[in-house]
C-alpha positions in Angstrom: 123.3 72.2 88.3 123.7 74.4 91.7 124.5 77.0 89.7 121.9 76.9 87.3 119.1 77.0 90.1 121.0 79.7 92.1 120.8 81.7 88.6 117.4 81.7 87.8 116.3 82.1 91.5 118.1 85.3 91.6 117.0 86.7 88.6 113.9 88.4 87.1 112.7 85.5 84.9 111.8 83.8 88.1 109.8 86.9 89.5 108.5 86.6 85.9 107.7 82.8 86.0 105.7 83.1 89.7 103.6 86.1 88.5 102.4 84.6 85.6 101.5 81.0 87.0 99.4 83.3 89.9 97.8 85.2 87.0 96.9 82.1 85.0 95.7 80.5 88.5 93.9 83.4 89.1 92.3 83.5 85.9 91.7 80.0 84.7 90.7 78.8 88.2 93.4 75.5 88.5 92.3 73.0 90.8 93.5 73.8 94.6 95.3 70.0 94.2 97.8 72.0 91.0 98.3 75.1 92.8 98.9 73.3 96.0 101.5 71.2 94.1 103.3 73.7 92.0 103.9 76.0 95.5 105.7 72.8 97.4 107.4 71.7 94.0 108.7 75.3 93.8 109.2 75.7 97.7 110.9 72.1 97.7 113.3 73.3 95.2 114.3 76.3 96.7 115.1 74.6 100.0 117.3 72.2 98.3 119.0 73.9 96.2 119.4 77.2 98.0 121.5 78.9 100.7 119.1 81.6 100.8 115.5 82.7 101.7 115.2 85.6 99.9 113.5 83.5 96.6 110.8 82.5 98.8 109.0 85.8 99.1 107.7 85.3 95.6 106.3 82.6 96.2 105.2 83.1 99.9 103.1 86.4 98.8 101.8 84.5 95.6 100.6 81.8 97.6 98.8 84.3 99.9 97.2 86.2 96.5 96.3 83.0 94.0 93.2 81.9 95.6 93.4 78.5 95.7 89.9 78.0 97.0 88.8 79.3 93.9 86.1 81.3 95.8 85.0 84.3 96.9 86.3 84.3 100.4 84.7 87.7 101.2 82.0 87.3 103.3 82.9 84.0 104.4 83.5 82.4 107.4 86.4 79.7 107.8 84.6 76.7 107.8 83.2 77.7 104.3 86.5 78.4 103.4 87.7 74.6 104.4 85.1 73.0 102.6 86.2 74.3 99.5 89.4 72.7 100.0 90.9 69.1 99.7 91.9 68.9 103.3 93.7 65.8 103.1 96.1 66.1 100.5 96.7 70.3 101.6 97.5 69.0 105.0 99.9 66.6 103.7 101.6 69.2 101.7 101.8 71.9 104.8 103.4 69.3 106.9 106.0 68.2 103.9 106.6 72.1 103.9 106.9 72.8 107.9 109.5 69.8 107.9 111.2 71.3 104.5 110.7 74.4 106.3 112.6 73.0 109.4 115.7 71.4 107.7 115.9 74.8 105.4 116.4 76.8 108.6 118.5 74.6 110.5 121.1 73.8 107.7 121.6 77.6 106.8 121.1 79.2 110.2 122.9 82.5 110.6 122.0 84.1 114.0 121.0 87.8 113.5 119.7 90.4 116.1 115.6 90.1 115.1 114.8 93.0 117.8 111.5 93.0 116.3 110.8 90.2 117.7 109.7 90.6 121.2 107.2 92.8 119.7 106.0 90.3 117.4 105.4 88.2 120.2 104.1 90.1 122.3 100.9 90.9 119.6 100.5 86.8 119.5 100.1 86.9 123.1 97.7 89.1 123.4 95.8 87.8 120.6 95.9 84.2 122.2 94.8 85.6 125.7 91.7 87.7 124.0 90.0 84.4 122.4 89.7 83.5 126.1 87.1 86.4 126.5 84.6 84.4 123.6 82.2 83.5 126.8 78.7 82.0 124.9 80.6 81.4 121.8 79.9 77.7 120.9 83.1 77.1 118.7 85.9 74.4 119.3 89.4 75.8 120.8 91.3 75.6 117.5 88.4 77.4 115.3 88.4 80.3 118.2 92.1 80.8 118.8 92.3 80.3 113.9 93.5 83.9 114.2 96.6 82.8 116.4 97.2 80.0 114.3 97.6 82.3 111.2 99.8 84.5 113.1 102.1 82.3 114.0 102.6 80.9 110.5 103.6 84.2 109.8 106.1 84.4 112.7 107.3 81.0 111.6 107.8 82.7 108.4 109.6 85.3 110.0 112.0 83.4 111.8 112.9 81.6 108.9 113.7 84.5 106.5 115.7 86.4 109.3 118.0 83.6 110.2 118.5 82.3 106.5 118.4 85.5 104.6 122.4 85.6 104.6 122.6 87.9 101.2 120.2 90.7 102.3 119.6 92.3 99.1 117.1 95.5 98.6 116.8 95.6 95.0 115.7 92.1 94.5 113.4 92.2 97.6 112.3 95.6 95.9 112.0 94.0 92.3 110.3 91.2 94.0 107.4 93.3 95.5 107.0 95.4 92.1 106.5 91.9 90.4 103.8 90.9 93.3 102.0 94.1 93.4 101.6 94.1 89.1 99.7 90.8 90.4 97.2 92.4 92.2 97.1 95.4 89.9 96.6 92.4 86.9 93.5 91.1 89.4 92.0 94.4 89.9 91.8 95.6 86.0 90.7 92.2 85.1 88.2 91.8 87.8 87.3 95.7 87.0 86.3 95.1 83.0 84.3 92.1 84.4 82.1 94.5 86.3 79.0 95.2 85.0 77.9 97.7 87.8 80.4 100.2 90.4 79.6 97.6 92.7 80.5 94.0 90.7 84.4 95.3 91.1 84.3 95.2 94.9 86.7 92.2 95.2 89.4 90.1 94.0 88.3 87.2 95.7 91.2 87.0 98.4 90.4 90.4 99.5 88.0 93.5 99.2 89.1 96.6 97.3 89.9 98.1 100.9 92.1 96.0 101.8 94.1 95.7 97.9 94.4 99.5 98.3 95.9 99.1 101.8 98.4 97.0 100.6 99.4 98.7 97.6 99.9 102.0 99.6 102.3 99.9 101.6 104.2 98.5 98.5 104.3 101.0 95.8 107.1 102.8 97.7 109.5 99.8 98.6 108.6 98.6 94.6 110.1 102.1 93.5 113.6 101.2 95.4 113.9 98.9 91.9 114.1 102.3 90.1 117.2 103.0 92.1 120.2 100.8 89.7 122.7 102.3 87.3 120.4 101.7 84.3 116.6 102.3 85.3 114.9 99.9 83.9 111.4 101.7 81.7 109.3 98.2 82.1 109.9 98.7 86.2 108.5 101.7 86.0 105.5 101.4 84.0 104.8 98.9 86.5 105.1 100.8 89.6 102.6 103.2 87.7 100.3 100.1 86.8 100.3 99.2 90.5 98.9 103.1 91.4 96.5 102.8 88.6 95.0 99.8 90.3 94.8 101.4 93.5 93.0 104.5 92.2 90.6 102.0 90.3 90.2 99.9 93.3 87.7 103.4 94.4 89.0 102.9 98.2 88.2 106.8 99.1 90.2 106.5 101.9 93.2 104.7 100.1 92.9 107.2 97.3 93.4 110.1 99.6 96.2 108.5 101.2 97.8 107.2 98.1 98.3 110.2 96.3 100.7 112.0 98.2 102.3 109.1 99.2 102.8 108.5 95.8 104.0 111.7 94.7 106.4 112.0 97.5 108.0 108.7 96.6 108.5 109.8 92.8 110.6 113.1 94.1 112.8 110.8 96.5 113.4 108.6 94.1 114.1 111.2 91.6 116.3 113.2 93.9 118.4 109.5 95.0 118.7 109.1 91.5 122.4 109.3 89.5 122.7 112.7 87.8 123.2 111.1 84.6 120.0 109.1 85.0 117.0 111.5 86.3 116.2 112.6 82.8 115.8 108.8 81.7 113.5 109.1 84.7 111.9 111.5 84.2 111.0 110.4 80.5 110.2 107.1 81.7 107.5 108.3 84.0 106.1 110.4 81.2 105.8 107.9 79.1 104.1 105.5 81.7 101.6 108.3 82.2 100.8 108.7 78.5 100.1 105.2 78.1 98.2 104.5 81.2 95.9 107.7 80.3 95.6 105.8 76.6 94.3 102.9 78.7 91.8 104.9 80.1 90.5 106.7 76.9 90.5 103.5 75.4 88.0 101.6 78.0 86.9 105.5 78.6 83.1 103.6 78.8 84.0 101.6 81.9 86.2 104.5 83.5 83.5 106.7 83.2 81.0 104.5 85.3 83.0 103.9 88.2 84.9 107.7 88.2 80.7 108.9 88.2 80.1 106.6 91.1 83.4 107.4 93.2 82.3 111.2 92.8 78.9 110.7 93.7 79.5 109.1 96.8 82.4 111.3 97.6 80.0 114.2 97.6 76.9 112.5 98.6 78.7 110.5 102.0 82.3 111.7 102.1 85.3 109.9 103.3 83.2 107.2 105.2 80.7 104.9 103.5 77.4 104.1 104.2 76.1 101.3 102.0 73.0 99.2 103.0 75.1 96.6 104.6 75.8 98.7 107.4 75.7 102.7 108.5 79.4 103.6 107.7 82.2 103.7 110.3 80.7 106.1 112.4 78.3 104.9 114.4 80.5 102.1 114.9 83.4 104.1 116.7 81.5 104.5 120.1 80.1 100.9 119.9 84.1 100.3 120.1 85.0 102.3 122.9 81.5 100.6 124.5 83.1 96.8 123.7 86.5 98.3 125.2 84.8 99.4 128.5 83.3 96.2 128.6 86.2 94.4 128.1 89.3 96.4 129.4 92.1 93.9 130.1 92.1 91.8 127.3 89.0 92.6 125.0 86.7 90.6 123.6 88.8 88.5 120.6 90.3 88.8 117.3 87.2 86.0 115.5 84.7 87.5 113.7 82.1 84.8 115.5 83.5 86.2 118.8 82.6 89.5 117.9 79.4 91.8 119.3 79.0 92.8 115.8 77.1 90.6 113.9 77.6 92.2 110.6 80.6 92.9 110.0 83.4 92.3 112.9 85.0 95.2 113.3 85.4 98.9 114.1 87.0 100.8 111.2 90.0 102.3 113.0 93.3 100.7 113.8 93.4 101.9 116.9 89.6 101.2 118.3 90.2 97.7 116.9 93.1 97.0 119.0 91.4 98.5 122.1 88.1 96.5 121.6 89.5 93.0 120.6 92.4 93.2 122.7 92.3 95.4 125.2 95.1 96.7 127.4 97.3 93.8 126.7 96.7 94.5 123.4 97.4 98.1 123.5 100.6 97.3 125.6 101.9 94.9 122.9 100.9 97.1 119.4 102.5 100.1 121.3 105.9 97.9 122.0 105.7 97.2 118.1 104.7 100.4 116.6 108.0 102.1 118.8 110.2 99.4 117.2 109.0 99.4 113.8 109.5 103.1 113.9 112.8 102.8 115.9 113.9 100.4 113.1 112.7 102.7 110.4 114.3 105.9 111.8 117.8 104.8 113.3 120.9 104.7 111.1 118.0 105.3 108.1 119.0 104.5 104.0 117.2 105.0 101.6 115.3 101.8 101.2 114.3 101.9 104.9 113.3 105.8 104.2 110.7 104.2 100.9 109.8 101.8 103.6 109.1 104.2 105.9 106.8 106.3 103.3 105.0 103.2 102.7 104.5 102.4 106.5 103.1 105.9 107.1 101.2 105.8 104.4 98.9 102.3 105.5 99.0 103.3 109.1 97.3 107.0 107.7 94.8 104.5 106.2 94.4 102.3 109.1 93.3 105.0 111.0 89.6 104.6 108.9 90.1 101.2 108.6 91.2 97.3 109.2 95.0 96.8 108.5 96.8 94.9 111.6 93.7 92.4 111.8 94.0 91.7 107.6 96.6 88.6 107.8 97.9 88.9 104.2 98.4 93.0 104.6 100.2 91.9 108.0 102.0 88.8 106.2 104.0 91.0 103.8 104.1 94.1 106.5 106.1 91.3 108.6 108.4 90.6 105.0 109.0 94.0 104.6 109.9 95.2 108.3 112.2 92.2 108.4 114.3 93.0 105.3 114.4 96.6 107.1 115.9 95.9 109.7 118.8 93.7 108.0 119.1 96.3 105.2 122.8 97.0 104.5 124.5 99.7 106.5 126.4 100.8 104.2 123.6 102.2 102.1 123.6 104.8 105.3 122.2 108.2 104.2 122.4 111.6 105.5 119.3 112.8 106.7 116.2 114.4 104.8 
């Protein structure tokens, strides 16, 4: 029976199986009581029947993307989030998994060098000591310090798959994230030929366009790494396609502009990492995902036309920034950041949206200016100990999946720049996955260098 489960764990049909129960979830709306029970039925029969944690990135990033509040969460703060959930029965669930979680890690524990994980800690840290700077804010310690708490699921997360991932293998991590991403892509068409107005297709209920484009930028090149076997597969790549023609029609300007050339540097990578025998299969595979994806357009060329009008319009009517009625754009908000920061040097003045001076919308656009005003110094000590090691990680003894991971890193953090990305927990959840298989990717996929 073992190896029946190991099996179907390891292949594709189970990619397959967890994409389409977050799809129908997605779609249909289950009750948070069957989603919640089909994750720790799935999650309980990993732990027992595997000596691996690299099946549980499926269903740890579909778990993150279903919506299981079956609400709009945009817009929300978290104690309208909780109400629309059966506490009781969740909690009992999250406990069976932490225990599960526990016993997983303990029976397959393989000690491995984690050196990113003094950085890792180091950004909790500073997190935890900036909630102490919510003077006047009337919330309980838990609700203030609900940003900690969500990072350090993630770091338990961590922890668990870099001790227990003992068979550290890039295509299926790769295959994995291509299977995720057509996910999102699936929620971005179908929530896009819902629209009745540019603005109706502004969110997939777990997350705003913004951050959808964010996180494909970051995936699309570590997906392509599954284009990189002795027999490409054409249905892999008319799904990394797919997952670019969701970010385009996500209408993110500044993920557009970042996405593009991220994209097209990827493809000649890939193409030039590619067997001899197999770049014209490549090559054909690509042009065939392009005709079909352009017949896709022509075919709902109605509903293209709309939103393409409206993304040009505002391109040339506000340019890279936006300036909706909800607020004035990014701009004016840049030296109410470095204000907040004065004001708050040492440790800033908190990750929670109800401890921030902005009423509206909680943060500063940039990266960089949000680290400096929610976290201040500290905060800035403990990003720039990350960002050194992530890069160190990325760049020393490089291969070619840590080089795609490398494009896709670049290409976010280009992004973040303009926008939230380290403060967004699910684009940081499967940043955290994908820095982790990094740095155990095999050696001897060692490369020389560009």
């Amino acid at each position: 029976m073992k190896k029946v489960f190991n099996a179907f764990f390891r292949s594709e049909y189970y990619l397959l199986f967890i994409a389409l129960f977050t799809i129908l979830n997605w779609t249909l709306g289950f009750s948070p009581i069957i989603s919640g029970t089909f994750i720790f039925v799935v999650y309980s029969a990993i732990v027992f029947t595997q000596d691996d944690s690299s099946p549980l990135l499926a269903l740890t990033i579909a778990a993150l993307i279903m919506n299981i509040a079956r609400t709009d969460i945009h817009g929300l703060n978290n104690a309208e989030i909780l109400a629309e959930l059966p506490l009781a029965y969740l909690a009992l669930l999250a406990v069976l998994i932490i225990v599960e979680s526990v016993y997983f890690l303990l029976r397959n524990f393989k000690f491995n060098s984690c050196w990113l994980l003094l950085g890792f800690i180091a950004i909790g840290v500073s997190m935890f000591l900036s909630g102490t700077n919510t003077n006047g804010v009337d919330v309980i310690f838990v609700y203030r310090h609900s940003d900690v708490l969500a990072y350090a699921v993630i770091l338990f997360m961590y922890l668990i798959l870099s001790f227990t991932n003992n068979r550290v293998d890039n295509r299926y991590f790769a295959k994995t994230l291509l299977y995720m991403g057509t996910v999102i892509a699936f929620q971005v068409f179908s929530n896009y030929f819902d629209a009745h107005s540019p603005f109706d297709s502004l969110s997939v209920k777990w997350a705003n366009t913004n951050t959808i484009a964010l996180i494909l930028v970051m995936i699309i090149p570590v997906s392509a790494y599954s284009l990189l076997q002795d027999r490409i597969n054409p249905i892999h790549v008319l799904l990394l396609f797919l997952q670019f023609l969701a970010c385009l029609a996500t209408l993110s300007r500044g993920g557009i502009g970042v996405l593009i050339p991220t994209f097209i540097i990827t493809l000649i990578y890939v193409f030039k990492k590619t067997k001899k025998k197999q770049k014209k299969l490549l090559v054909l595979y690509c042009l065939l995902s392009l005709v079909l994806i352009t017949g896709l357009c022509v075919h709902s060329w109605d509903i293209v036309k709309i939103h393409a009008q409206h993304f040009l319009d505002t391109l040339i009517e506000e340019g890279i920034f936006d300036s909706s009625g909800r607020w004035d754009g990014p701009d004016p908000l840049y030296p109410k950041a470095i204000e907040t920061f004065k004001n708050n040097r040492l440790l800033g003045e908190g990750t929670n949206y109800s401890a921030s001076t902005d009423a509206v919308i909680g943060f500063y656009h940039s990266t960089v200016l949000d680290i400096m005003a929610k976290l201040g110094l500290v905060g800035c000590a403990a990003y720039g100990l990350h960002f050194i090691q992530k890069y160190f990680i990325l760049l020393f003894r490089r291969n070619t999946f840590k080089t795609l991971v490398l494009f896709g890193m670049v290409g976010s953090g280009l992004y973040g720049l303009i926008d939230v990305s380290y403060f967004n927990f699910v684009y940081l959840f499967i940043l955290v996955l994908i820095l982790g298989q990094a740095e155990r990717s095999p050696r001897e996929d060692l490369m020389l260098p560009f």
